[in-house]
C-alpha positions in Angstrom: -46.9 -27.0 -11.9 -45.1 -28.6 -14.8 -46.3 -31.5 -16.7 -45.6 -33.5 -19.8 -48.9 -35.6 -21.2 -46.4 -36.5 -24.1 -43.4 -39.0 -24.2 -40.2 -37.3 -24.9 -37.4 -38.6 -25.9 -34.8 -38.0 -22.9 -32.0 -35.5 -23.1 -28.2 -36.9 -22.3 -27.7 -38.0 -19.4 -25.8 -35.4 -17.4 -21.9 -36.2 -16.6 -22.8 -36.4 -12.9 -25.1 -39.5 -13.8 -22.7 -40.8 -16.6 -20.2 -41.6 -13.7 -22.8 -43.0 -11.1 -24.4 -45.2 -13.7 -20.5 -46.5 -14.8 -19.2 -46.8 -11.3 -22.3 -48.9 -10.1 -21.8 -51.7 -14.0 -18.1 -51.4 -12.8 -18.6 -52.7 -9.2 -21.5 -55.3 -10.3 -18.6 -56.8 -12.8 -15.9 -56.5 -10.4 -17.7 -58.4 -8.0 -18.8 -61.4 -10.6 -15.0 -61.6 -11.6 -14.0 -61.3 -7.8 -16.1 -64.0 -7.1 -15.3 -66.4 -10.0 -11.4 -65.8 -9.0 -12.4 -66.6 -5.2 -10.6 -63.1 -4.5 -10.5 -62.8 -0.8 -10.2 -58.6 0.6 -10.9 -57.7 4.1 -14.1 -55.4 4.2 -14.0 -56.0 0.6 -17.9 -56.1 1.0 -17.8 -52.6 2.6 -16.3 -51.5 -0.7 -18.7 -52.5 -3.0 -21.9 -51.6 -1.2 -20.6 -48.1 -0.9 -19.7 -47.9 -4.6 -23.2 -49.2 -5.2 -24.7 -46.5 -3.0 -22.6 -44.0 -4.2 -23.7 -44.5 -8.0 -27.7 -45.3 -7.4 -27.8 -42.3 -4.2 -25.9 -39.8 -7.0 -27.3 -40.8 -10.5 -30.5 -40.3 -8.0 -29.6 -37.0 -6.5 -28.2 -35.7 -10.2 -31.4 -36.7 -12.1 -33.6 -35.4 -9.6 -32.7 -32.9 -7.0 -34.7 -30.0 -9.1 -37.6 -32.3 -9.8 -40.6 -30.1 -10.1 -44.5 -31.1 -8.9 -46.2 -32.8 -11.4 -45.4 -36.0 -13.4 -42.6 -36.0 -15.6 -42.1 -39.2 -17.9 -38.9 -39.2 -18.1 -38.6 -40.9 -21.4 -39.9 -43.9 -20.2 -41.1 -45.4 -23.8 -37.8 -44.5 -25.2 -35.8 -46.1 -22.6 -34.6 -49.6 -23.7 -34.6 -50.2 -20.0 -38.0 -48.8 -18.9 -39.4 -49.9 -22.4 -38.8 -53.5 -22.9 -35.8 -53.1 -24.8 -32.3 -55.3 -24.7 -31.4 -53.8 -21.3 -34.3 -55.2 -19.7 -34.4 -58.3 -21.3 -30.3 -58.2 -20.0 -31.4 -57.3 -16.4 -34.3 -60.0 -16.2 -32.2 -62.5 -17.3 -29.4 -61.4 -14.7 -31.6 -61.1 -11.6 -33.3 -64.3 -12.5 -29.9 -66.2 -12.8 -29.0 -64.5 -9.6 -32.3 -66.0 -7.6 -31.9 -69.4 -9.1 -28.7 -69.6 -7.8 -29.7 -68.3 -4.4 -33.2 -70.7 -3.7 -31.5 -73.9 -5.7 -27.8 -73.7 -6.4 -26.4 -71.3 -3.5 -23.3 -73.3 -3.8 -22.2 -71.5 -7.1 -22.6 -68.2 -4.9 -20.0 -69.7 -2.9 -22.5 -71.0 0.3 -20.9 -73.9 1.9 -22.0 -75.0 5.1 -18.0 -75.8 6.3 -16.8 -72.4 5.8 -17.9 -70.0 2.6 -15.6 -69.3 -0.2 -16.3 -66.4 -3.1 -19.2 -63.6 -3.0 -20.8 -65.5 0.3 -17.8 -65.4 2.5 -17.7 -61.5 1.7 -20.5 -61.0 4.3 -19.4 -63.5 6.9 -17.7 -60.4 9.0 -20.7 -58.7 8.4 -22.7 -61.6 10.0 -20.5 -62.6 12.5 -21.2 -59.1 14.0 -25.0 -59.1 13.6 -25.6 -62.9 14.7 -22.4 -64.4 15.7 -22.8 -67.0 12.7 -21.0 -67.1 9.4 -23.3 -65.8 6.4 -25.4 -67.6 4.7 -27.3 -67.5 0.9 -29.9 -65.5 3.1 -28.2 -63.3 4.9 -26.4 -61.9 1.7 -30.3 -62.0 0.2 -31.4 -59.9 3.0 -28.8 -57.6 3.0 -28.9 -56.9 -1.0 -33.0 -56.9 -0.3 -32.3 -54.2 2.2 -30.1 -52.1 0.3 -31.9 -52.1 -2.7 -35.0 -50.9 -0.8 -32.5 -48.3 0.5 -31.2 -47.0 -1.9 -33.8 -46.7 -4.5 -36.1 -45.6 -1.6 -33.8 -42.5 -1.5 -34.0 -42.1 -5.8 -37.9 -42.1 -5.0 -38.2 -39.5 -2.1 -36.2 -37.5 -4.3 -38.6 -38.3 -7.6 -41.4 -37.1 -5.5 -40.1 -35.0 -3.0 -43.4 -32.7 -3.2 -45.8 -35.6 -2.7 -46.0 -35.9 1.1 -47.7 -38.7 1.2 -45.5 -40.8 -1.2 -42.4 -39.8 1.1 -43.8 -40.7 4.4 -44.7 -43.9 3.1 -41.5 -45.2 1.5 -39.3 -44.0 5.2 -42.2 -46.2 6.4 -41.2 -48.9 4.1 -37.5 -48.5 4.6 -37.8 -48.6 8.5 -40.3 -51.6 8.7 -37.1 -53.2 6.3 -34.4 -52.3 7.8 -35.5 -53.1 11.5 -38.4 -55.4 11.7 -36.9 -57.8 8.5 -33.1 -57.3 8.9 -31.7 -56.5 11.9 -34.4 -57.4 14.8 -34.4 -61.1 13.2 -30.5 -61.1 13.1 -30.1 -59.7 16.8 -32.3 -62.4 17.9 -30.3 -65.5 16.5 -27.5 -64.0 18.2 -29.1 -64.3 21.7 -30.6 -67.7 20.8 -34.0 -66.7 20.2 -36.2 -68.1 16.9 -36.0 -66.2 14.0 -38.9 -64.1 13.1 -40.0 -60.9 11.1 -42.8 -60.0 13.2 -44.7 -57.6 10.5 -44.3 -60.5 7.9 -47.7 -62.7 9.0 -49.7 -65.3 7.4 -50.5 -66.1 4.8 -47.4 -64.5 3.0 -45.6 -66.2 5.8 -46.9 -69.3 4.7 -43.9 -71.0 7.1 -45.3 -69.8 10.4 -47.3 -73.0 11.0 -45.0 -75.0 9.9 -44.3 -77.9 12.6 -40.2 -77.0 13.0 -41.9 -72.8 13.7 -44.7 -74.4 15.9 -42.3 -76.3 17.8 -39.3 -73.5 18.0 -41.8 -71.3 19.5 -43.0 -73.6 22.3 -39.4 -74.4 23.2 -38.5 -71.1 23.8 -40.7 -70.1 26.7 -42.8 -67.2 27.6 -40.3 -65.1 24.2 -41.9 -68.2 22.2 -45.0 -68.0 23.5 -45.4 -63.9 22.7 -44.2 -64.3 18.9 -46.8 -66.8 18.3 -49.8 -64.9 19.9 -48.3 -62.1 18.4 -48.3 -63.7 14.7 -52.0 -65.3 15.7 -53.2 -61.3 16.3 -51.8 -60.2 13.7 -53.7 -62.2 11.3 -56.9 -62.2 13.2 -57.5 -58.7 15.2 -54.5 -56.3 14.0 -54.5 -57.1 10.1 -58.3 -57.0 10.1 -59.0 -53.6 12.4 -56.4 -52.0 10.4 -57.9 -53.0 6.7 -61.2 -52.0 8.1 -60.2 -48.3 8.8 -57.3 -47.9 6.3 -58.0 -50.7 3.8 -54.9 -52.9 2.6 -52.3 -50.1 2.2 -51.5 -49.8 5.5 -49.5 -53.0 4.9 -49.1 -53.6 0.9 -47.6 -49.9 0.8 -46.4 -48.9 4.1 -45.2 -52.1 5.8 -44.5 -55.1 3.4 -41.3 -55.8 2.0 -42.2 -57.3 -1.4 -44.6 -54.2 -1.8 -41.3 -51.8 -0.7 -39.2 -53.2 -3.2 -41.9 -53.2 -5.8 -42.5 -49.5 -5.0 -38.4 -48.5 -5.2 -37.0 -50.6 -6.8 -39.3 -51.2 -9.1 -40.5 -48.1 -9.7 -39.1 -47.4 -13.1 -41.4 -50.5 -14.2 -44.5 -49.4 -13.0 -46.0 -48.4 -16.3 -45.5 -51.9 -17.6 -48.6 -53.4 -16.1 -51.2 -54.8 -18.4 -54.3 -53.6 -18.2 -56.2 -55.5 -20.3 -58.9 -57.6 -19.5 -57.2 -61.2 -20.6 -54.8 -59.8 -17.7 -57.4 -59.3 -15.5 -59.4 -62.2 -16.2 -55.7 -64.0 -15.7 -55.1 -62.0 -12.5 -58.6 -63.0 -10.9 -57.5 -67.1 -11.5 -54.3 -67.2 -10.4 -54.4 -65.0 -7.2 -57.9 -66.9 -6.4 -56.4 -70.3 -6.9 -53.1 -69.9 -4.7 -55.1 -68.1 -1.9 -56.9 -71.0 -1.9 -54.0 -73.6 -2.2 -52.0 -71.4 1.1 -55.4 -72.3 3.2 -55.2 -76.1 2.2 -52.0 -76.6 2.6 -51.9 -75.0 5.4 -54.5 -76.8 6.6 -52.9 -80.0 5.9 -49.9 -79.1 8.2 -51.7 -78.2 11.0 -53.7 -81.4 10.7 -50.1 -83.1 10.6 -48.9 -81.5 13.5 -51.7 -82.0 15.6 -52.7 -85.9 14.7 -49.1 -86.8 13.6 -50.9 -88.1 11.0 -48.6 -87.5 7.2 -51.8 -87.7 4.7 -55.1 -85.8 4.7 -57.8 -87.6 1.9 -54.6 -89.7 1.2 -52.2 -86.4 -0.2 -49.4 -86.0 1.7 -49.3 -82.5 3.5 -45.6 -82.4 3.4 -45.6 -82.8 -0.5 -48.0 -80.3 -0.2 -46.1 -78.1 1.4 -43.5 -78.7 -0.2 -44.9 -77.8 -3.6 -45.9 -74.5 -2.1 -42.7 -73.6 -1.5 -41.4 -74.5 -4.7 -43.8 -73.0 -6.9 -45.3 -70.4 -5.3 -42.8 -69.1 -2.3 -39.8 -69.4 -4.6 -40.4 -69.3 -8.3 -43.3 -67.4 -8.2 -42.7 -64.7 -5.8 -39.0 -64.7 -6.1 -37.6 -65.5 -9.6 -41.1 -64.0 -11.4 -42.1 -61.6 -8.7 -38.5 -59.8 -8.5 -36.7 -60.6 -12.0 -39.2 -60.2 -13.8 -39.9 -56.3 -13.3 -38.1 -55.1 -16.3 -40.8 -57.1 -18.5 -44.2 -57.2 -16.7 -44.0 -54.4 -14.0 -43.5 -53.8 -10.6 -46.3 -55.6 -8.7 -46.0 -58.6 -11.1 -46.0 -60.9 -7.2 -48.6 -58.4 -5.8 -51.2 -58.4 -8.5 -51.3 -62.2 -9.5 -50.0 -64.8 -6.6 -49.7 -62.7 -3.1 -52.0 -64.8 -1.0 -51.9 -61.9 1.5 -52.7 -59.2 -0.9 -56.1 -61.4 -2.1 -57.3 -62.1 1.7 -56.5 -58.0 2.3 -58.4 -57.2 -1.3 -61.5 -59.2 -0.1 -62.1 -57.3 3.1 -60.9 -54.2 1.1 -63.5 -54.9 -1.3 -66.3 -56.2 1.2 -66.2 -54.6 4.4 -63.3 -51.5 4.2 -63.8 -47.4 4.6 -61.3 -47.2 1.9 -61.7 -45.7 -1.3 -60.4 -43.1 -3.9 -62.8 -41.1 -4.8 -63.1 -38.7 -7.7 -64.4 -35.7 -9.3 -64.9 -36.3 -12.7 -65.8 -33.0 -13.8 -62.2 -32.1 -13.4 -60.7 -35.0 -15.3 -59.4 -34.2 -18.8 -58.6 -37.4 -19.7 -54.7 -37.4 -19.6 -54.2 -40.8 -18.6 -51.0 -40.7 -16.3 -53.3 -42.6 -13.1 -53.6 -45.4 -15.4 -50.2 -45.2 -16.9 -48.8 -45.5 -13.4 -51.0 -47.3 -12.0 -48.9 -50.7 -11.1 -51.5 -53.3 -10.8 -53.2 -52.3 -13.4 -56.2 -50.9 -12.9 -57.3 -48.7 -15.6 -57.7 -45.7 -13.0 -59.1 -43.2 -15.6 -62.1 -45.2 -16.6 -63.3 -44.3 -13.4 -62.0 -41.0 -13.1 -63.9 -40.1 -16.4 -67.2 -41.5 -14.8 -66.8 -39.6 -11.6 -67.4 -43.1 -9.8 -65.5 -44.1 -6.5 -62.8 -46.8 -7.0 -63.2 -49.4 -4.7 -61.1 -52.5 -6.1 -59.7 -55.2 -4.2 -56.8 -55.5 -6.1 -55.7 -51.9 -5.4 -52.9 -51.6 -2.7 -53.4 -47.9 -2.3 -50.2 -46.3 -3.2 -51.7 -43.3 -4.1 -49.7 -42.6 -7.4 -52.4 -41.9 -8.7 -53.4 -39.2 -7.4 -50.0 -38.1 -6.9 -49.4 -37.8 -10.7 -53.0 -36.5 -11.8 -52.5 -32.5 -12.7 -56.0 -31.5 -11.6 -56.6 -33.0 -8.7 -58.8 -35.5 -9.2 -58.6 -38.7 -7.3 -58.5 -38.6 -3.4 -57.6 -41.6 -1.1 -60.4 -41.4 1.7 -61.3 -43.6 4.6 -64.7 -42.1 4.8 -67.8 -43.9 6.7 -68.4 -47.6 5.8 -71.5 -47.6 2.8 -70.3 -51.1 1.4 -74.6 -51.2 0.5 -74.4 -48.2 -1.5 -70.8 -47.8 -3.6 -71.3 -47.3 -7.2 -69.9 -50.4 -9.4 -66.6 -50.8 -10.2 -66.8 -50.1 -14.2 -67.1 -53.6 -15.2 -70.2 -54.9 -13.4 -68.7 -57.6 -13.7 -65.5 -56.8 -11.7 -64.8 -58.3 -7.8 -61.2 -57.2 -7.8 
């Protein structure tokens, strides 16, 4: 097995990758200047996604095809991409331009309710075929979001082709995209039927209560009437039952789509998490405060839609929910959560403001068989579980003590273990001994 404990500085990249990597800035400029110019080509769309497949699935294949077991850096610190430099502060600032546009301004991406112009209308055939409906801002969203999870989920089945378990996961990922949050939804607008991603439950689908959702469902009959108690088990009996046995990776790392494209997409960044305490002392407030902010306003809807009442203590729950939205469902999770990757990590939406993630981290924490254990006779202190660890648990603190990690902030990816070169740390679902697990390091420490 081959390893490198040390940061290299990268060899050239090979000509194979030198053309991916120009085809794929090619195609992304093509299309801004195609846009701006309003340039209309049939299956013009067609064109550019397969350029962009073409250039991520071969810089992938190129780079990686002969990847050996083990973890190889890669360069990372040396990387102006991977390493803070001016190619991620470039690529932040484009992706977070890009979802400003799409949640506040989709007009400049040429959405227009009377007929699309630009980069929007693109996608209309596209749409037309899935739904029978012209495109909108978020069915080009969807499909980039589906790509994207894709595409890089081929790079990182190649990257770690001789992990298993990383590889079974991320086709998980892909499939629970490509079907359950693309194409099911789209096929069911096209037969009339409410929209709805049935793995994507509350309270990251902080809409479902929502009185328009509420009152879709019931008009639709006994279809309505299935998604709802559907969505009602999932966050009652399924989720629970499920975190119990497997803890909250069966859905943060083999079923969500934020976690999927945090995990491919974002898996160059995953070394970027901070794990300091001011971060986790930061992490503990924030993902505390807007799990409890989902419950009131949520709360405050369903009080609205059952007393028609528009105030609860005198705040008005559609102001609340509105707020919600704003700060939380799109800056937060979208323009922070996504764009921000290159500067703070991969799990950036995961880690501090998924109100799913905390309500799956209590149970994990409380009342789950879950845990990595690990023998830390074995450890020699290398540091790659904590490098790589993406929400930033500092994985070989534990390792070093030979205690269990049991955090509720851990989404159990299993990178971890995947890049440890002695074997260390095993993911287990052993019996349930929530009276008698060691403390987590910092006595101190809930997450």
């Amino acid at each position: 097995m081959l390893h490198k404990y040390s940061f290299e500085k990268p060899a050239f990249m090979s000509v194979v990758e030198k053309i991916c990597l120009f085809t794929g800035l090619m195609t992304l400029i093509a299309m801004v200047f195609c846009h701006l110019l309003n340039y209309q080509v049939p299956g013009f769309w067609i064109f550019t996604l397969i350029l962009l497949s073409f250039s991520i699935a071969g810089f992938s294949w190129s780079k990686y095809r002969n990847a050996t077991s083990g973890m190889l850096n890669h360069g990372i610190r040396f990387s102006s991409l991977t390493n803070r430099g001016w190619m991620s502060i470039l690529t932040t600032v484009s992706i977070t331009v890009f979802y400003i546009l799409l949640y506040w301004r989709p007009e400049y991406l040429g959405y227009h309710p009377e007929g699309n112009y630009g980069f929007v209308s693109w996608f209309d055939p596209l749409s037309m075929f899935l739904k029978n409906q012209t495109a909108s801002q978020w069915f080009v969203y969807g499909v980039f979001y589906t790509a994207a999870i894709l595409l890089f989920g081929i790079r990182f089945i190649l990257k770690y082709q001789h992990a298993p378990n990383q590889v079974i996961r991320t086709i998980s990922v892909m499939f629970f995209q490509l079907f359950f949050a693309f194409l099911i939804p789209e096929f069911m607008l096209r037969m009339n039927l409410p929209y709805s991603d049935l793995k994507n439950m509350w309270p990251l689908n902080y809409s479902f209560f929502d009185h328009w959702n509420l009152a879709s469902l019931q008009s639709n009959g006994w279809i309505g009437t299935c998604i709802l108690w559907i969505g009602l088990s999932m966050i009652f009996i399924i989720s629970p039952l499920l975190t119990y046995f497997f803890g909250k990776r069966w859905y943060c790392s083999w079923v969500c789509g934020c976690g999927g494209l945090a995990e491919t997409a974002g898996d160059p960044f995953r070394h970027l998490s901070d794990k300091s305490e001011k971060a986790w002392k930061l992490e503990q407030l924030l993902i505390s405060s807007i799990l409890l902010f989902v419950i009131l306003m949520t709360a405050g809807v369903l009080y609205t839609f059952r007393t028609g009442q528009p105030e609860l203590f005198g705040v008005s729950t559609a102001a609340l929910r509105k707020s919600y939205g704003f700060f939380i469902g799109a800056a937060f999770s979208g323009v922070i959560g996504v764009g921000f990757y290159p500067l703070l990590g991969s799990r950036v939406w995961c880690r501090f403001g998924c109100p799913m993630a905390a309500l799956l981290g209590i149970q994990q924490k409380l009342f789950s068989r879950f845990r990595i254990t690990t023998n830390g006779g074995q450890c020699i202190s290398c540091g790659n579980c904590s490098t790589y660890c993406e929400m930033g648990i500092d994985v070989r603190s534990y390792a070093q003590k030979g205690q269990n990690i049991v955090r509720a902030s851990c989404v159990g990816c299993g990178i971890c273990a995947t890049v440890c070169p002695r074997g260390v740390l095993k993911l287990e679902n052993g019996s349930l001994d929530i009276f008698h697990r060691l403390p987590s390091g910092n006595p101190n420490r809930t997450n």
